[in-house]
C-alpha positions as CSV (number, residue, x, y, z in Angstrom):
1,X,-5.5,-19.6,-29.7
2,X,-4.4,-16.3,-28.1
3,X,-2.7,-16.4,-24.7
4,X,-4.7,-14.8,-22.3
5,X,-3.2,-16.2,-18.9
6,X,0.0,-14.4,-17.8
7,X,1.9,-15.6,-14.3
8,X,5.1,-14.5,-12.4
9,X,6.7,-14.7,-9.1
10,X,8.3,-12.4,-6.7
11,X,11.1,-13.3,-4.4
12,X,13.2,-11.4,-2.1
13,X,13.3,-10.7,1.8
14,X,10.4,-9.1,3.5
15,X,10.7,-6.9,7.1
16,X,10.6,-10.3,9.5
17,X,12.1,-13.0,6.7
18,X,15.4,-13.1,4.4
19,X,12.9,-14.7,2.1
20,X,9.6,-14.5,0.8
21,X,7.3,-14.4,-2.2
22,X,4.0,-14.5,-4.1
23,X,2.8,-15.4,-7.4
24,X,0.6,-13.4,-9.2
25,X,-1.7,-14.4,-12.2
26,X,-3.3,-12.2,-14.5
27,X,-6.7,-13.7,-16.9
28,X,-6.8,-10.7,-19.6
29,X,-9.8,-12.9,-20.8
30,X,-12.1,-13.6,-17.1
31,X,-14.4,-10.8,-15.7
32,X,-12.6,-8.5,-13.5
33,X,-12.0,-9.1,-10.2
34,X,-9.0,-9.8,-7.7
35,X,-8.7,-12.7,-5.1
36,X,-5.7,-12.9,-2.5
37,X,-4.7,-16.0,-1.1
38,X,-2.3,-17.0,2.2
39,X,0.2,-19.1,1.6
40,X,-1.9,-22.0,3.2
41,X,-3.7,-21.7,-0.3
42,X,-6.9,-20.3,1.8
43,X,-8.6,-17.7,0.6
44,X,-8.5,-14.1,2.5
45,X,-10.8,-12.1,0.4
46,X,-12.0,-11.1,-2.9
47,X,-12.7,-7.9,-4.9
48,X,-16.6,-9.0,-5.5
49,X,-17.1,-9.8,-1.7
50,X,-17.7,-7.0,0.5
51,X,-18.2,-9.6,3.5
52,X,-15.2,-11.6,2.8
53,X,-12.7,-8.5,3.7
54,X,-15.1,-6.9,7.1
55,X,-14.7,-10.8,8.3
56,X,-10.4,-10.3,8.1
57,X,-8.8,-9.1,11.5
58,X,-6.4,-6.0,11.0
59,X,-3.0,-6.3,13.0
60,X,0.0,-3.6,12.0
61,X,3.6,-4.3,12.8
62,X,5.3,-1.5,10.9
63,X,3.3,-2.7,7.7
64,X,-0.4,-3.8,7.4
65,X,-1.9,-7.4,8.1
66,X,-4.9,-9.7,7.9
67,X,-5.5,-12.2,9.5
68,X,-8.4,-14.6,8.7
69,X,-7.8,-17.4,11.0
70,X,-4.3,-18.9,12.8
71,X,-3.5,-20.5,9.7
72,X,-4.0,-17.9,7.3
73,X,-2.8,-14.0,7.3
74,X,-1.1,-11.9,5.1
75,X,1.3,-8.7,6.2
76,X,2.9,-5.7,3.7
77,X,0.4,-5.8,0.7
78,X,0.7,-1.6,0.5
79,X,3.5,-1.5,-1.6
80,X,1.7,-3.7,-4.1
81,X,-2.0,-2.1,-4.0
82,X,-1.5,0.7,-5.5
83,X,-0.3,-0.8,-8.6
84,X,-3.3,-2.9,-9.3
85,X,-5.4,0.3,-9.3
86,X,-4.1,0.6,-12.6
87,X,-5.3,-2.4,-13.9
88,X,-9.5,-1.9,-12.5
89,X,-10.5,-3.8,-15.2
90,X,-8.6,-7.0,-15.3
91,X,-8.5,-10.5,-13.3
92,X,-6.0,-11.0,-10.7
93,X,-4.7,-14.2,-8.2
94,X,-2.6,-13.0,-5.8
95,X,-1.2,-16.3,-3.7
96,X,1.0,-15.3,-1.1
97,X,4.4,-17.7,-1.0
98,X,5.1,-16.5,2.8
99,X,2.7,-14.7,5.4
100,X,4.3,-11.1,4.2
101,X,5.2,-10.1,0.6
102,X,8.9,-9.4,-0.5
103,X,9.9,-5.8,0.5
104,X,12.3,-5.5,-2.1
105,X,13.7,-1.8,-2.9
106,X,10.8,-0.7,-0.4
107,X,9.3,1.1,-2.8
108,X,6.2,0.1,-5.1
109,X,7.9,0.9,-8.0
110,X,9.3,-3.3,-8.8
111,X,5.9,-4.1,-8.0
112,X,4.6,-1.9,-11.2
113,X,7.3,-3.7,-13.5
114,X,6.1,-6.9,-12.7
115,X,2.8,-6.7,-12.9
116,X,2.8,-4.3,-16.2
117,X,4.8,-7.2,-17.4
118,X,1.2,-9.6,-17.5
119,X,-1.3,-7.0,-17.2
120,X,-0.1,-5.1,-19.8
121,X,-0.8,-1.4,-20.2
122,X,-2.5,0.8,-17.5
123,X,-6.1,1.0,-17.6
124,X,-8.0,4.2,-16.6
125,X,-8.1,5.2,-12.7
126,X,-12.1,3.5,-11.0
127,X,-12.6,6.7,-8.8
128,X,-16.0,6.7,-6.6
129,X,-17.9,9.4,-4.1
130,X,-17.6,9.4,-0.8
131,X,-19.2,12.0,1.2
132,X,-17.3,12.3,4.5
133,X,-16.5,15.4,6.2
134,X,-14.8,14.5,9.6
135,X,-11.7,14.6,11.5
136,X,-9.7,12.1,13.4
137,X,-7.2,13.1,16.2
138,X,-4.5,11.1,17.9
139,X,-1.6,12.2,20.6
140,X,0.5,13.1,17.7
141,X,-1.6,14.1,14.6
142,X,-4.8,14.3,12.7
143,X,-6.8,13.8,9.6
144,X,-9.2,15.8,8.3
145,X,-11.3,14.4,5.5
146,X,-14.0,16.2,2.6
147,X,-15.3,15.5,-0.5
148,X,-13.3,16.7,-3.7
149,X,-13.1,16.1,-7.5
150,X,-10.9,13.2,-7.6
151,X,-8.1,12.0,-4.8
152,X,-6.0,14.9,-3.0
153,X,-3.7,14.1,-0.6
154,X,-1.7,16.5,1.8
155,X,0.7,15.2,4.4
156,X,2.9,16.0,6.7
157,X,5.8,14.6,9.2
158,X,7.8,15.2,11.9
159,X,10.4,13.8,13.6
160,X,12.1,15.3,16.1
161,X,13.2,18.9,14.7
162,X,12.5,17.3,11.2
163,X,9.7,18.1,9.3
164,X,8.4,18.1,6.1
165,X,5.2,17.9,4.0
166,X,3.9,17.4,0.1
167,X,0.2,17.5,-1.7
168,X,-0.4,15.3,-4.8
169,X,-3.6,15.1,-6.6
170,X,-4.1,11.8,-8.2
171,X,-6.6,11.4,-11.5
172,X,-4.7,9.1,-13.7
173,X,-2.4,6.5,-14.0
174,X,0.6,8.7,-14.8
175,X,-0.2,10.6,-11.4
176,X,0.1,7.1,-9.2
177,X,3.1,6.5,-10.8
178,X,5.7,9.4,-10.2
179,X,4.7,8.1,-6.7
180,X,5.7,4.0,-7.1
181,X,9.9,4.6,-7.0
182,X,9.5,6.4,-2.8
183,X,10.6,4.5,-0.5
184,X,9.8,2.7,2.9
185,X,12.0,4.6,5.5
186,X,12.8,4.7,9.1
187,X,14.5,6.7,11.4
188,X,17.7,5.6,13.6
189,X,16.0,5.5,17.1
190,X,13.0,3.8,15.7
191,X,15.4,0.9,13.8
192,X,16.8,-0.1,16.9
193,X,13.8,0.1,19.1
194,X,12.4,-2.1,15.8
195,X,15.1,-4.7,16.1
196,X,15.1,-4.7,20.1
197,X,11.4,-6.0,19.9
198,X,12.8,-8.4,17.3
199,X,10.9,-7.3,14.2
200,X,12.8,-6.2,11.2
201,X,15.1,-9.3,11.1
202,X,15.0,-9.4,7.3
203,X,15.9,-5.7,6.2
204,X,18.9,-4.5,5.0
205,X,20.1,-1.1,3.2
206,X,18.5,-2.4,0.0
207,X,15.0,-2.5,1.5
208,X,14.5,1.0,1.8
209,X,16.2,4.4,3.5
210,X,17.5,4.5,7.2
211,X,17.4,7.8,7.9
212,X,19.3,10.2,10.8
213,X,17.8,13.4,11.6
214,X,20.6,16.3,11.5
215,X,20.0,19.9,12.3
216,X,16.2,19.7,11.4
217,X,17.2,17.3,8.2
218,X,16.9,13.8,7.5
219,X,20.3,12.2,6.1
220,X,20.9,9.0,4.6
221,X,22.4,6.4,6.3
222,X,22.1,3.2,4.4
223,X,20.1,3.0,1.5
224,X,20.9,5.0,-2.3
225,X,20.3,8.6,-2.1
226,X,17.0,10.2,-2.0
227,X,15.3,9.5,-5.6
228,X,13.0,12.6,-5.5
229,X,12.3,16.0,-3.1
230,X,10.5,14.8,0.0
231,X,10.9,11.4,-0.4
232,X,10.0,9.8,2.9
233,X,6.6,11.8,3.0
234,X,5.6,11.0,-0.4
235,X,6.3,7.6,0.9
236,X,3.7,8.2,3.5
237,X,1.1,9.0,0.9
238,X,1.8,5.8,-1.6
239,X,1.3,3.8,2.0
240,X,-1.6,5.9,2.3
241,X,-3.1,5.2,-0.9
242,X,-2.2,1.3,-0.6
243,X,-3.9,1.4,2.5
244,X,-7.1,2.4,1.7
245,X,-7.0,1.0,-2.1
246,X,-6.9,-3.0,0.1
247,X,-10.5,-3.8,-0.5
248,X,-10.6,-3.3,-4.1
249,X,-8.8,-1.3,-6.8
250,X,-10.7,2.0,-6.8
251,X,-10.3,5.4,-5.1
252,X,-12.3,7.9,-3.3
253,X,-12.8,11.2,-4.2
254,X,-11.8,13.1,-1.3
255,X,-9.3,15.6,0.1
256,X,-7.3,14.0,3.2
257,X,-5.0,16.3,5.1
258,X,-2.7,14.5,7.5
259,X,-0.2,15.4,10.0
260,X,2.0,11.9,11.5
261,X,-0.5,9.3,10.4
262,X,0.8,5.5,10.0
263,X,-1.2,2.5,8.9
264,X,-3.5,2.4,12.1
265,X,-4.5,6.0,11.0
266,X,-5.5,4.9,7.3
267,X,-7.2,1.7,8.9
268,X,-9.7,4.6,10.2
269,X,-9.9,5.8,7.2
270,X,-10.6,3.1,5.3
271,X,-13.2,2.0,7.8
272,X,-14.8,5.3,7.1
273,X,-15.1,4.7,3.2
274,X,-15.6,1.1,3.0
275,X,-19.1,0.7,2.4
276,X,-19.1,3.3,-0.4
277,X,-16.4,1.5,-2.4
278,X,-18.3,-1.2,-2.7
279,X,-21.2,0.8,-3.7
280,X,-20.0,2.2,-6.5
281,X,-17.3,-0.4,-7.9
282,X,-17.6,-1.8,-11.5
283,X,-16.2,-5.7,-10.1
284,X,-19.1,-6.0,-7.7
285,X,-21.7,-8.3,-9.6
């Protein structure tokens, strides 16, 4: 009899832990659809269940949680999210080991290997409509959002004298993943305000990119030199895209332009969008 159930586990620190992990199961053979679990074995929400992820409480220290009850949350799935939009089509488990997933290289790029590795080969990009046109303002940025032909991002940060911006237009696979090896980044005045509040306990220079700002540029300080041009703002749109892809494994078509946004910023967005990607999903019975 063919195989058709594919495990594996992921270990390594997270932001707050010098160890965590998650197992993930893939069913090539079971309808399509993707549960997540906290690692009290409870249940936080499933693909098919529109309900089961409006009940979930959001909460965002320097990643993105949900929390269903004392007992059970869940913190920095965004890294991972993106990847399963690859894989629309297929059956997932996702049973959280710790209450945040591994950070590994800070990137979502590991998270692609492993999962390729029992889901196989990327399935074709579930994009739905949206029709928003709005803008959202805060102290130090904005969004503006409108329909479009598939998902196009523009964003832009600043930091001090440092800026810098990028636009991506995502319509396959292969466009999602030139995105997965950016990675998670801070600067040096917001590491040690981080680790004064005592968050960050279980990062290191393998977790991502500590950054100073010089003369209008960002430098590296710990961490492997930057893989790609604008690196920490094409991180900002793979958090972007996990973000809003939490619900489910589809994506909206719509043009977001973004100036200093962060996870609370995409929690409005995805706020906005919610009820149409249910709508329009192929797991939703």
């Amino acid at each position: 009899m063919k195989k058709t159930i594919f495990e594996t586990e992921v270990q390594g620190p997270s932001l707050s832990s010098e160890c965590a992990a998650v197992k993930i199961l893939c069913d090539r053979a079971r309808h399509p659809k993707m549960e997540w679990f906290a690692s009290s074995g409870e249940s936080l929400w499933t693909t098919v269940d529109l309900d089961s992820f409006k009940r979930l409480e959001f909460f965002s220290e320097r990643s993105t949680g949900l929390r269903k009850n004392a007992d059970s949350s869940l913190a920095t799935f965004e890294h991972l999210t993106p990847v399963l939009l690859m894989y629309p089509q297929s059956y997932f488990e996702i049973r959280a080991l710790s209450k945040e997933l591994p950070i590994l290289d800070g990137s979502a790029y590991p998270w692609y290997e492993a999962v390729r590795k029992i889901a196989g080969l990327p399935q074709d990009l579930v994009f739905y409509d949206a029709p928003i046109r709005e803008r959202f303002d805060w102290g130090y940025g904005f969004m503006e959002v409108s329909p479009a032909d598939s998902l196009e991002i523009e964003y832009s940060i600043s930091h001090g004298s440092y800026a810098d911006d990028a636009y991506v237009e995502i319509y396959e696979a292969e466009d999602l993943v030139k995105l997965f090896p950016a990675r998670t980044f801070i600067f040096e005045d917001d590491f040690e305000k981080a680790r004064a509040e005592g968050l960050l306990a279980g990062v290191d220079g393998s977790c991502g990119l500590l950054l100073r700002e010089e003369n209008g540029k960002a430098s590296v300080v710990a961490g492997e030199k930057f893989r790609m041009p604008n690196e920490p703002v094409m991180h900002k749109i793979l958090d972007l895209i996990g973000d809003i892809a939490l619900p489910a494994p589809f994506l909206p078509r719509l043009r977001i332009r973004i100036h200093n946004g962060g996870h609370l910023a995409h929690r409005k967005m995805l706020e906005r969008i919610l009820e149409y990607a249910y709508r329009y999903t192929p797991q939703v019975d």
